[in-house]
C-alpha positions as CSV (number, residue, x, y, z in Angstrom):
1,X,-31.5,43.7,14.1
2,X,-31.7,40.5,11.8
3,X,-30.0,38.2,13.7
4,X,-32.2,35.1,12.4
5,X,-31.8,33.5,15.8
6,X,-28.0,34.6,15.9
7,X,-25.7,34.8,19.6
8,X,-23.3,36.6,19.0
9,X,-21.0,38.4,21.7
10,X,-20.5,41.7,20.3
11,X,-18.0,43.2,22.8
12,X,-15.2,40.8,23.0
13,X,-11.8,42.0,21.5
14,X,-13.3,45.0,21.4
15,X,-10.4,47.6,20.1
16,X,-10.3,51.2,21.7
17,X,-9.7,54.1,18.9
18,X,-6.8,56.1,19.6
19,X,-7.2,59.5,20.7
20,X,-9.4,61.7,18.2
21,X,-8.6,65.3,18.5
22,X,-11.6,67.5,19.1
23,X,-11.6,69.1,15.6
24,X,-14.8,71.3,14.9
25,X,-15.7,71.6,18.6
26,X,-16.6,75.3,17.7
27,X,-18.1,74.7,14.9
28,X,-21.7,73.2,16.4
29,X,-21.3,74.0,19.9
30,X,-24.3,75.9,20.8
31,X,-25.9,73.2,19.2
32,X,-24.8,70.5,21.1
33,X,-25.3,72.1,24.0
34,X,-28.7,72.4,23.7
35,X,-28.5,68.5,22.5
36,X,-27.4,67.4,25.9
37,X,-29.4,69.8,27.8
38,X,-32.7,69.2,25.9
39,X,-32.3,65.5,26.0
40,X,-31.9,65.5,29.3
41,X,-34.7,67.3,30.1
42,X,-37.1,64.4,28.1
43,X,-35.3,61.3,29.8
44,X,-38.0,60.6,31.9
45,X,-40.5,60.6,29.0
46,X,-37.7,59.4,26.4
47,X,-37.6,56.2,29.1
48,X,-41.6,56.1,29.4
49,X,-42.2,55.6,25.6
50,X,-39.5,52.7,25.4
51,X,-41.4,51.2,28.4
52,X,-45.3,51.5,26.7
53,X,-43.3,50.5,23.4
54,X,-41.7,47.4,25.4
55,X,-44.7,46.2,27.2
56,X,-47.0,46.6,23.8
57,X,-44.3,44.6,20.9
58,X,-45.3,43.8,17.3
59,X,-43.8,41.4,14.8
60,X,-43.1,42.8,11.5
61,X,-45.6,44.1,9.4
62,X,-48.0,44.5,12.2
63,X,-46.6,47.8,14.0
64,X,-49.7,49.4,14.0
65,X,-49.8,50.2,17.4
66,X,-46.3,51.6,17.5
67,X,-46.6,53.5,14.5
68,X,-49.7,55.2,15.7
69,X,-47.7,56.1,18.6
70,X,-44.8,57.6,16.5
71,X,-47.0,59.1,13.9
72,X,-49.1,61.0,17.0
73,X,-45.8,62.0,18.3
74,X,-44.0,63.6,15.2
75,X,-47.4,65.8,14.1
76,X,-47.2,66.7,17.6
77,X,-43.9,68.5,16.8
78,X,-45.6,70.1,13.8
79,X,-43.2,67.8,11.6
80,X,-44.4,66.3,7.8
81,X,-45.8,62.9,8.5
82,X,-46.0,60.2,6.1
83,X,-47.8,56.8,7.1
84,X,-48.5,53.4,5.9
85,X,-44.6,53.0,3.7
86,X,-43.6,49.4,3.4
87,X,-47.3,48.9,5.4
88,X,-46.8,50.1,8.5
89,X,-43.6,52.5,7.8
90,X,-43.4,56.0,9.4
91,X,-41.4,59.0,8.1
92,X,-41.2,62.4,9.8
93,X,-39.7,65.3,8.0
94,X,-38.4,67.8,9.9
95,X,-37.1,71.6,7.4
96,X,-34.5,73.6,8.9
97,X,-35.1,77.3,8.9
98,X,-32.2,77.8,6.6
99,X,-31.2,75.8,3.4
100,X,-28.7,73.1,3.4
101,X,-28.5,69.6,2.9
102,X,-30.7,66.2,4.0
103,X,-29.8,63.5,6.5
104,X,-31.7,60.6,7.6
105,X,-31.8,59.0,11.2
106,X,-33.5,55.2,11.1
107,X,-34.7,53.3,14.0
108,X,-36.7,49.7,13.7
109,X,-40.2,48.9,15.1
110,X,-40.4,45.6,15.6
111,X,-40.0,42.8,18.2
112,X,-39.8,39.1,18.0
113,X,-41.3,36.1,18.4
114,X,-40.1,35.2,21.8
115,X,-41.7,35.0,25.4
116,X,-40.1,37.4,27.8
117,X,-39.9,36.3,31.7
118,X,-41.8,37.5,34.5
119,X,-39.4,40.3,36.2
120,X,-40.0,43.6,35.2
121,X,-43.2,45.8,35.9
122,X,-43.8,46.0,32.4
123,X,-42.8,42.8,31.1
124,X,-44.8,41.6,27.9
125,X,-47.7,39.5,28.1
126,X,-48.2,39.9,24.0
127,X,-49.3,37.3,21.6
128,X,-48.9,37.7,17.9
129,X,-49.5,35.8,14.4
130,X,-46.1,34.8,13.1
131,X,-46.7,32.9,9.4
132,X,-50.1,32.0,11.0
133,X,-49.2,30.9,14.0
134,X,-50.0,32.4,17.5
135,X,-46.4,33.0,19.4
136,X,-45.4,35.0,22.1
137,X,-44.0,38.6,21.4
138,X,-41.3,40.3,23.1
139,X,-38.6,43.4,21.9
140,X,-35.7,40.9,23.0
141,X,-33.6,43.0,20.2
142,X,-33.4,46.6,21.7
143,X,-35.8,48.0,18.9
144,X,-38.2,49.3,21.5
145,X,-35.4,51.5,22.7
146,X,-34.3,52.4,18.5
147,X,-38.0,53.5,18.3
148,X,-37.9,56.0,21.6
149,X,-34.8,57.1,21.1
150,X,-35.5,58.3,17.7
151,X,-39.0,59.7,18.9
152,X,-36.8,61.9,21.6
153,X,-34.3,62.9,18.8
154,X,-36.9,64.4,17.0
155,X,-38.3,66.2,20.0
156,X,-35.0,68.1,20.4
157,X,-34.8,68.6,17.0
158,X,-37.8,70.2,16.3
159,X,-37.3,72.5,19.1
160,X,-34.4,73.5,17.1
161,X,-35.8,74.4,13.8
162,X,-35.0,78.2,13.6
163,X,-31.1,76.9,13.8
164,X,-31.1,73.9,11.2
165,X,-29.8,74.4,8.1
166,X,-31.2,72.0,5.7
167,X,-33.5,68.8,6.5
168,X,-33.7,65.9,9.0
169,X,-35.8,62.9,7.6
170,X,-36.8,60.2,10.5
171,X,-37.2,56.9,8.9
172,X,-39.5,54.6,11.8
173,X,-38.8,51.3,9.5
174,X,-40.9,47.8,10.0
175,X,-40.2,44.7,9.9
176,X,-36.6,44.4,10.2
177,X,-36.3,41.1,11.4
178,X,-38.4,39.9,8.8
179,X,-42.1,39.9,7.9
180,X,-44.5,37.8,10.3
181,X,-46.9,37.5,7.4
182,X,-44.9,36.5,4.5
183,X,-42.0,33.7,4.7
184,X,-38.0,34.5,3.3
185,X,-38.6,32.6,-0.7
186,X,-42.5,34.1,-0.6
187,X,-41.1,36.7,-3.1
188,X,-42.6,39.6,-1.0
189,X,-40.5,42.3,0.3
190,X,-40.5,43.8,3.7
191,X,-38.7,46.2,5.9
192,X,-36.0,48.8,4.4
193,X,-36.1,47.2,0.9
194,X,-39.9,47.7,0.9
195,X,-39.2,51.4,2.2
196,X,-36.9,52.1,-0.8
197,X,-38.8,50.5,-3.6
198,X,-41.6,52.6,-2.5
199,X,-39.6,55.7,-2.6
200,X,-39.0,57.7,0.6
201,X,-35.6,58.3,-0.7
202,X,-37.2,59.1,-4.0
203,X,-39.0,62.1,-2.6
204,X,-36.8,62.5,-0.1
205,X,-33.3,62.1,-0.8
206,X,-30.7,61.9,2.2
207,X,-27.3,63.0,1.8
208,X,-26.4,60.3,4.8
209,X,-28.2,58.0,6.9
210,X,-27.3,57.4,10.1
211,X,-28.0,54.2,12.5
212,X,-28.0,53.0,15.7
213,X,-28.3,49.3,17.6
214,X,-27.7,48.7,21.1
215,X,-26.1,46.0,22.2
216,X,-24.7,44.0,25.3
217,X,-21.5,46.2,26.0
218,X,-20.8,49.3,28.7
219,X,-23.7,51.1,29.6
220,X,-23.5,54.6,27.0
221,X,-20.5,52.9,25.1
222,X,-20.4,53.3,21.2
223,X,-18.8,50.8,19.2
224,X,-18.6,51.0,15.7
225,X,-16.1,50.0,12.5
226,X,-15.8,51.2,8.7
227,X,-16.1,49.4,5.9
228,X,-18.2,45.6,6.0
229,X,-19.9,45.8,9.2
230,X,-22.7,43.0,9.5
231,X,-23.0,40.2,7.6
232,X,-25.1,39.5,4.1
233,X,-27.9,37.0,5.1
234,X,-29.4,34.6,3.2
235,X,-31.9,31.9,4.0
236,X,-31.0,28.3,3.0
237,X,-34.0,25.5,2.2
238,X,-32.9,21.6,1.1
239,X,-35.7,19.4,0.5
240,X,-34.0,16.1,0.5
241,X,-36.1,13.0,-1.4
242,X,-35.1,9.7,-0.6
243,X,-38.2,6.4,-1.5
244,X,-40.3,5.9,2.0
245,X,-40.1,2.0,3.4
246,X,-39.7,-0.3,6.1
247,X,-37.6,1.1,9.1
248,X,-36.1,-2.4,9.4
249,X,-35.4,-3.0,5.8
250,X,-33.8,-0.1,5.1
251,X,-31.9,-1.6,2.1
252,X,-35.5,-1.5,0.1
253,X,-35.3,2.4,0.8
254,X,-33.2,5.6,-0.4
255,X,-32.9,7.5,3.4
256,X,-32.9,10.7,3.3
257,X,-32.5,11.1,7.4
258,X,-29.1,9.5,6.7
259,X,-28.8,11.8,3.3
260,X,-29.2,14.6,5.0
261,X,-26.6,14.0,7.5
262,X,-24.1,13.5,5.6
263,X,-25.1,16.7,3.7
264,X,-25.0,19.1,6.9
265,X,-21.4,17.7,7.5
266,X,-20.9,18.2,3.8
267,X,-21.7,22.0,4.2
268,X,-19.3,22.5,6.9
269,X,-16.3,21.8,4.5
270,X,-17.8,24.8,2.3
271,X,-16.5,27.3,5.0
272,X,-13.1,25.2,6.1
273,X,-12.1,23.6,3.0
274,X,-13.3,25.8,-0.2
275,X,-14.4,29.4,1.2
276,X,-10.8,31.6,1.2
277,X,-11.3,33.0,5.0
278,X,-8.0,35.3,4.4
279,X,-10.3,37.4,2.5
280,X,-13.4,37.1,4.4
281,X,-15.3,34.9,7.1
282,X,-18.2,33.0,6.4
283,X,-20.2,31.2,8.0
284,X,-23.0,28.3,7.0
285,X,-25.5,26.6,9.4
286,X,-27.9,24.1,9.0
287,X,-31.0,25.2,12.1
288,X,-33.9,23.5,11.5
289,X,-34.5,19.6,10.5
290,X,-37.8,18.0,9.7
291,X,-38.5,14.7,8.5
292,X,-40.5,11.3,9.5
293,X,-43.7,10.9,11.9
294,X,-42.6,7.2,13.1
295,X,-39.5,5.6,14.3
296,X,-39.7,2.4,12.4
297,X,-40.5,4.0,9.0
298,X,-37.7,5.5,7.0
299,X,-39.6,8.8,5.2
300,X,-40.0,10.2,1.6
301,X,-38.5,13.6,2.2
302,X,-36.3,15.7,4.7
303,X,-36.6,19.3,4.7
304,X,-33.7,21.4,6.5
305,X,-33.2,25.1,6.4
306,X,-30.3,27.5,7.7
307,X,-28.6,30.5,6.9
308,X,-25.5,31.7,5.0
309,X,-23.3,34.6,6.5
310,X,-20.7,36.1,4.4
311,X,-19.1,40.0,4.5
312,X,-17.9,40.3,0.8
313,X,-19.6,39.8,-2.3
314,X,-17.7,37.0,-4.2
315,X,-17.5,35.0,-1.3
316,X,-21.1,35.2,-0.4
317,X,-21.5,34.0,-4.5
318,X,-18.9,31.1,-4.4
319,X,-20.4,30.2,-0.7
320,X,-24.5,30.1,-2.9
321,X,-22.7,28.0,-5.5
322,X,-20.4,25.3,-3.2
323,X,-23.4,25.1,-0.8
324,X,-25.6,24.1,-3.9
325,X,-23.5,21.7,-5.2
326,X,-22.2,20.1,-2.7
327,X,-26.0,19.2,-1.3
328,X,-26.6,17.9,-5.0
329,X,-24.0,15.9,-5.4
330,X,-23.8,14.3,-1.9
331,X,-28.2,13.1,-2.0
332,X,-27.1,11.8,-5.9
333,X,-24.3,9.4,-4.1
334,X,-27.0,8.4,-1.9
335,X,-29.4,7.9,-4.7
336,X,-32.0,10.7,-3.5
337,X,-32.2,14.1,-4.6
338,X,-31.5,17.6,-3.1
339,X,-33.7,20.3,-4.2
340,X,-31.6,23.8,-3.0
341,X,-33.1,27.2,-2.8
342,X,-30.7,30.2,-1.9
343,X,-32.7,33.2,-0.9
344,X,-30.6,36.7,-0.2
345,X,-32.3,38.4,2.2
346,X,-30.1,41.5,3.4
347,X,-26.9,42.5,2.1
348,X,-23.8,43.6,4.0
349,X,-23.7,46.7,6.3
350,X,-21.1,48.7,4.9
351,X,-20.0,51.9,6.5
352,X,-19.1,54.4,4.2
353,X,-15.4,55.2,5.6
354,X,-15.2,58.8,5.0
355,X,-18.5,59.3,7.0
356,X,-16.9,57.0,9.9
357,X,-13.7,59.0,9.9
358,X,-15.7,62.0,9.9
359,X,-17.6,61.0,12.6
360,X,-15.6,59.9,15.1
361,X,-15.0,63.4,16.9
362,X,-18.8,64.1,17.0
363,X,-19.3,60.6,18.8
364,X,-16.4,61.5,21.0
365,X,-17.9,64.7,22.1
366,X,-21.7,63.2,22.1
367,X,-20.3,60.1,24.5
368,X,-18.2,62.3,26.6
369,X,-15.3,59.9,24.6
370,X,-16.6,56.3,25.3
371,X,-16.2,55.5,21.4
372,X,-14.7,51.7,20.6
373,X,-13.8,50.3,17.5
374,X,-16.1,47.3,17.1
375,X,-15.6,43.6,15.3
376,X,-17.2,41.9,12.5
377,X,-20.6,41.5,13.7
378,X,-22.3,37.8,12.5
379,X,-26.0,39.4,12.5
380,X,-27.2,40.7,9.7
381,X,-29.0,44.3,9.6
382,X,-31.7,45.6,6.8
383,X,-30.0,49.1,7.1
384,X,-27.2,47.8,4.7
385,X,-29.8,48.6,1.9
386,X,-30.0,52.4,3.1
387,X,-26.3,52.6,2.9
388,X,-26.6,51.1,-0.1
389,X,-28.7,54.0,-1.8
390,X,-26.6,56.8,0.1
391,X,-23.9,57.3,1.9
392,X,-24.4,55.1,5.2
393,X,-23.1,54.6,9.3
394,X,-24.3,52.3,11.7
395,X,-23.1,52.3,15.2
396,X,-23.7,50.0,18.3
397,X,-24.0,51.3,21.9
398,X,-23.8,49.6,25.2
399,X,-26.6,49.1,27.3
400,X,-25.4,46.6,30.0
401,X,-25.8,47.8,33.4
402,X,-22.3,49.2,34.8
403,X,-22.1,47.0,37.5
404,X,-22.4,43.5,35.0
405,X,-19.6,42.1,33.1
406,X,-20.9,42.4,29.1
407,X,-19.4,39.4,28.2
408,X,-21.3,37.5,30.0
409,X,-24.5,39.4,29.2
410,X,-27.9,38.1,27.8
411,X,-27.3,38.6,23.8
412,X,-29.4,40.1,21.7
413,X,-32.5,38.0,20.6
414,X,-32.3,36.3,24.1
415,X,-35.1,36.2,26.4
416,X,-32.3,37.7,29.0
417,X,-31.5,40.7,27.1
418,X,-31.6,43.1,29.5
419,X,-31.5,47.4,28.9
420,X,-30.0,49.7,31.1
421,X,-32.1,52.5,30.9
422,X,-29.4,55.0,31.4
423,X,-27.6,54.7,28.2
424,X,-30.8,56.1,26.3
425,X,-30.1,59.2,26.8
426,X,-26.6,59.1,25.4
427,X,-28.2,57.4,21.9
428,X,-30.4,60.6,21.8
429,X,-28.1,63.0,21.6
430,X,-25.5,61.2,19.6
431,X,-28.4,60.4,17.1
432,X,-29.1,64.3,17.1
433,X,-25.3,65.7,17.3
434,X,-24.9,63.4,14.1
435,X,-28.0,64.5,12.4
436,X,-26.5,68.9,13.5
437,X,-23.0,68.0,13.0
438,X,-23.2,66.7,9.4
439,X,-25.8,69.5,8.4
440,X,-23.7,71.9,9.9
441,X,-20.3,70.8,8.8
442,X,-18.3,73.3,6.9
443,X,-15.7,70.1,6.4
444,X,-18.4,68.0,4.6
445,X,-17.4,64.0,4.5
């Protein structure tokens, strides 16, 4: 998930659903029987994969190995494979034996560009390039468990075939926390984007796609919310031009060190002085600073980036145009310049709300009834362009061990983030009741 270096605690003020009643438990039955019996019966090599997967990350854009792993696995199943989409993309189509509709199931390859601890037996020792640069490489996101997960859904699956009606497309995306070979403002695309403008929904076109993260929270819990779900996220760069000179005649200078700090507290009044947070939270933050290779000389330039997080559309605008100004106008009191370029990188997650309504008895039944309502979530997630193209539900599910208190759980992106394995066979065979349910459903959402 595209937390660019977010923490975010997912689970607290967690709000339970009320009470769903069963409706449709008839309806796909069989079928998720033989879910939950089938799924169980590949746990131990469901868990085996995410292990290889975990011990063996890649950055985005350079999931070769995984995806040679996924691709071996689906033509295994005797599913339609196609490779190399958005460069190292995987999609497996899987045809019912009797007509019906199309629904898509998306999990994300990649891992990040952090060094794991010593600790478990098959800890990463990877190295990877990241924008040229050797870095350490570990799945501190949960992706290695999307990936396996997804690889066990279409196991049971496909050993349903004769009782499908319609299609299941499996969508093994790159690069969803951003391309390691190409920088946010490069102008190249990556990841789902990349995916859709190079047209797997095009020749194959889902009816729904369905998505799940895990997350700190109870082990097997899903959480999940309609409507804005994870934040837009957009990558912030000022470069800051002051006039070098003496460190200790500063008054024959323009500094832009001291420019620049007026302007990151400058951009904090965007959010709690000009952004309406009634309608929508936002959220701006300056994380990295550079400028100046000696203490006694004041420098030419200071170059900061950051990120913008916003959940509706006109805020995320008015946020790109106060943000912009207000960097401008502070370096031209100061008599430097501010140079700002706004990237959008991912949109909002929306989930469409008929499907989350619709859904909410099939994750009851698929979670033997652990199903939350979850908060606002400050990361940001490359699915939201899926949802954009077609109808669209992301979901989160627990994966901190039973006996651990979530909230104080290593988040996401941390080098802590810890899976309890158990929980993965709950994510299978909710993935798979979705993927039956839907394509079964005489009431269609």
């Amino acid at each position: 998930m595209n937390f660019l270096r977010h923490s975010v605690g997912l689970v607290l003020g967690v709000v339970l659903f009320l009470s769903i009643p069963d409706e449709g438990k008839t309806e796909n039955a069989a079928l998720e029987a033989k879910i939950r019996e089938q799924a169980a019966a590949i746990e131990a090599k469901l868990i085996a994969w995410r292990r290889d997967i975990h011990q063996h990350p890649e950055l985005g854009d350079q999931e070769n190995r995984t995806a040679r792993l996924v691709t071996e696995h689906l033509r295994s199943l005797g599913l339609e494979v196609r490779t190399g989409i958005a460069r190292t993309g995987v999609v497996g189509i899987l045809k019912g034996a009797k007509p019906g509709r199309t629904v898509a199931l998306r999990a994300d390859m990649d891992a990040l560009p952090v060094k794991e601890p010593e600790g478990l037996s098959f800890a990463s020792h990877a190295k990877g390039q990241h924008w040229g640069k050797e870095v350490d490489v570990m799945h501190a996101c949960g992706h290695d468990t999307h990936t396996a997960m997804l690889m066990a859904a279409a196991e049971v699956l496909a050993g349903m075939k004769g009782d499908l009606p319609g299609t299941v497309q499996f969508i093994f995306q790159p690069a969803e926390e951003g391309s390691s070979l190409f920088a946010p403002g490069s102008g190249k695309t990556w990841g789902a984007k990349l995916m859709l403008q190079e047209g797997i929904f095009a020749q194959t076109k889902p009816d729904a796609v369905f998505g799940l993260h895990v997350m700190p929270g109870h082990s097997g819990e899903v959480f999940y919310r309609s409507g804005a779900t994870t934040a837009s996220g957009d990558f912030l760069d000022i470069m800051v031009t002051g006039k070098q000179g003496h460190g200790g005649m500063p008054w024959n200078t323009i500094d832009p060190i001291a420019t620049s700090a007026l302007i990151i507290s400058g951009l904090q009044t965007v959010v709690s002085r000009k952004a309406n947070l009634t309608l929508s939270p936002a959220v701006v933050t300056i994380g990295t600073i550079h400028g100046g290779e000696a203490g006694n000389v004041i420098p030419e330039t200071v170059q900061m980036t950051g990120t913008i997080r916003t959940y509706d559309q006109q805020v995320r605008e008015l946020i790109h145009r106060d943000s912009r100004m207000t960097a401008e106008k502070i370096a031209e009191s100061a008599g430097a310049k501010a140079d700002v370029s706004i990237v959008k990188i991912y949109d909002t997650t929306v989930n469409n709300e008929r499907l989350a309504e619709w859904a909410r008895p099939v994750l009851q039944r698929a979670t033997d009834g652990r199903v939350s309502r979850g908060p606002l979530v400050g990361a940001s997630e490359d699915f939201s362009f899926f949802a954009e193209a077609t109808p669209g539900l992301f979901i989160f599910m627990g994966i901190t061990p039973r006996d651990q208190d979530p909230a104080k759980a290593a988040p996401n992106h941390s080098p802590g983030f810890f899976v309890d394995e158990s929980a993965l066979v709950i994510g299978t065979r909710t993935m798979a009741s979705l993927a039956v349910n839907f394509l079964g459903s005489e009431s269609k959402p």
